[in-house]
C-alpha positions in Angstrom: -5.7 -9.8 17.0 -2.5 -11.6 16.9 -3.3 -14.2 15.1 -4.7 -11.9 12.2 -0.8 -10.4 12.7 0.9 -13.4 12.1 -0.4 -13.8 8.8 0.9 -10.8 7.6 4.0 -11.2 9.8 4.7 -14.7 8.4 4.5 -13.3 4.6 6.8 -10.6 5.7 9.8 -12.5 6.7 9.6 -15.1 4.2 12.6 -14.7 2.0 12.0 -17.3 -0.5 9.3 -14.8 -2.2 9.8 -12.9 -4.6 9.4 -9.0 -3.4 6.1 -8.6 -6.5 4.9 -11.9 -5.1 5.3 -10.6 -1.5 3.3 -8.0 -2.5 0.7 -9.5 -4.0 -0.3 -11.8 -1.5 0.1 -9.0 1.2 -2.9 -7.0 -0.5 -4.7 -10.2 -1.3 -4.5 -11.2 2.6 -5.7 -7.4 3.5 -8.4 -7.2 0.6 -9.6 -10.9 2.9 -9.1 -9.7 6.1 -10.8 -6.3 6.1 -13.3 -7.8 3.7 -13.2 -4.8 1.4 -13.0 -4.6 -2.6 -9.1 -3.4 -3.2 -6.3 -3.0 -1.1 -3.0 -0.9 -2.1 0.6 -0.9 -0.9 2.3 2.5 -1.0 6.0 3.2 -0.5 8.0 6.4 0.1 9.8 7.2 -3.1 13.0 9.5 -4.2 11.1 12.3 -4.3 9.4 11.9 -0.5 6.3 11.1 -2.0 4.9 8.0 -1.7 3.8 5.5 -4.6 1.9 2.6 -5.1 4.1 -0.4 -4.9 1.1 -2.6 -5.8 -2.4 -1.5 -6.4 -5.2 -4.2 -7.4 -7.2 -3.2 -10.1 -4.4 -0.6 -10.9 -1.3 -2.7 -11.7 -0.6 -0.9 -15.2 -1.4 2.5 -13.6 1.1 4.1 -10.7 -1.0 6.1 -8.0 1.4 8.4 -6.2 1.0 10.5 -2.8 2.2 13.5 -1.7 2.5 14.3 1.9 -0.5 15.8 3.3 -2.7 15.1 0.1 -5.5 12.4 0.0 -6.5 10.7 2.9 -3.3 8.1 2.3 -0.8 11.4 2.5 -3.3 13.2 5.3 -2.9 9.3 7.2 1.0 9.8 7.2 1.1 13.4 8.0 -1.2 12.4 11.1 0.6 9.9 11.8 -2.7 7.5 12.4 -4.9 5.4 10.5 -7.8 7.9 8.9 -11.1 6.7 7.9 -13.7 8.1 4.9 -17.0 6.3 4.6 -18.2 8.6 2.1 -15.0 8.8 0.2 -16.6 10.6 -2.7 -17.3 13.3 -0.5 -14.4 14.0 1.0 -12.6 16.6 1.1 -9.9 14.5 2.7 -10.1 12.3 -0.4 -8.7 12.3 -4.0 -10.8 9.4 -5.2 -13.1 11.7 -7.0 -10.3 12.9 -9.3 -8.9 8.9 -10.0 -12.3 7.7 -10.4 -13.6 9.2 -13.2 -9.9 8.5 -14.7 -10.6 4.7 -13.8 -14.6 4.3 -13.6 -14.5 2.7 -10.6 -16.5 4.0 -7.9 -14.9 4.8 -3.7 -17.0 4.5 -1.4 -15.3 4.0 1.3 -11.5 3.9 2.5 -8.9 3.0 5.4 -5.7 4.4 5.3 -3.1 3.4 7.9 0.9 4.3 7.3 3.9 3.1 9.1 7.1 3.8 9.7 11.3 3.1 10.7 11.9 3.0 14.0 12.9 6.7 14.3 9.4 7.4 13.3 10.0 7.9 9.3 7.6 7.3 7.5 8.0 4.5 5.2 4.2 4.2 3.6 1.2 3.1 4.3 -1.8 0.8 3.6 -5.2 1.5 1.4 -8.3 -0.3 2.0 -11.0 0.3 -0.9 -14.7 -0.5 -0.1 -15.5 -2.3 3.0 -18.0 -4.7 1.4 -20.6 -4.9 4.3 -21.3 -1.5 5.6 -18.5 0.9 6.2 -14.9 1.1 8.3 -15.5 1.0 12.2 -12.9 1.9 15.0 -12.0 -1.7 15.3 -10.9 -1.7 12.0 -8.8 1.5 12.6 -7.4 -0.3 15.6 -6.5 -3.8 13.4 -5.0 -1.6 10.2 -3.0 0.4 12.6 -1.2 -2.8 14.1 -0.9 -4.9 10.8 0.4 -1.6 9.4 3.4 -1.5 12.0 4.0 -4.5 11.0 4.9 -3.5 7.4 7.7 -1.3 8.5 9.9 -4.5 8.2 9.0 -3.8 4.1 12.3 -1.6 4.5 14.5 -4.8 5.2 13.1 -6.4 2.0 12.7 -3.5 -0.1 15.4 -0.8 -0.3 13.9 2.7 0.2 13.5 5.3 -2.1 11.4 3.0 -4.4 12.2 4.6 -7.2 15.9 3.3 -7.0 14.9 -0.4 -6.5 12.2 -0.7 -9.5 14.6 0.9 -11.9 17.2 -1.7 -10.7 14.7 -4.3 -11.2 13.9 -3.1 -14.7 17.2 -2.7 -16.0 17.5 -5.7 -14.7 14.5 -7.6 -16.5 15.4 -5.2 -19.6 19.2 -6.8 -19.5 18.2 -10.7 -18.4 16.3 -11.3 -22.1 19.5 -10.0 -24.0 21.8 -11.7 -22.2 20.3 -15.1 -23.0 20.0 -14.2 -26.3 23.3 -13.6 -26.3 25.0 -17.0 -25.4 
């Protein structure tokens, strides 16, 4: 168990990434790791809802979360990891509703948040399709601990979200023109 840690705590405090790259490989190493089809990275926003900071199969779409709503939001209000292996029957679930938006097809989900150390919560972790069978307690257990890991997210990424993208995008809007400029 942690060994399996490390990895993610390794990608976590390297500084030299950049925070999409971060990202990126943080979902790639859960998709690998929990052997399921997608993986997605939600953050608390402005608005104390939570959004998808990066979402595979979903980049050009954002996916946000209220508390309480969807098994991601029911996960944070819990305050524990929440499994559905019949997503598209839960009641629990919203993957019904962004399915037929998408056409792809849940079947099965993990959802584990985490938080500051005063308990906050920060976000939380989506895994999409286990690909042999469905999620088991032991994978409860292992999302739970790699998602406490991902409070340190907060040192990298200043939360609301909301406030750092639209820095970041002013910023990619203004970097072009200045060039252009000189």
């Amino acid at each position: 168990m942690e060994e399996a840690i490390s990895g993610y705590m390794s990608l976590l405090q390297n500084r030299e990434l950049a925070v999409a790259e971060l990202l990126a490989r943080l979902a790639k190493l859960l998709q690998q790791d929990f052997s399921c089809q997608r993986a997605t990275i939600f953050l608390r926003d402005r608005d104390e809802q939570f959004l998808s900071a990066l979402a595979q199969g979903l980049e050009e779409m954002d996916v946000d979360v209220k508390p309480g709503e969807g098994l991601v939001g029911k996960a944070i209000a819990a305050g524990e990891a929440l499994v559905s292996n019949q997503a598209a029957y839960d009641v629990r679930s919203l993957c019904r509703v962004r399915d037929h938006y998408t056409g792809f097809q849940t079947q099965s989900l993990l959802a584990a948040p985490f938080f500051s150390p005063n308990r906050r919560p920060l976000g939380a972790i989506q895994l999409i399709n286990k690909l042999q069978g469905g999620f088991d307690s032991a994978d409860k257990e292992r999302a739970e601990k790699i998602a406490a890991a991902f409070s340190c997210l907060n040192e990298r990424i200043p939360l609301p979200i909301h406030n750092y993208w639209t820095a970041e995008l002013e910023r990619s809007i203004e970097s072009p023109a200045a060039e252009g400029a000189g």
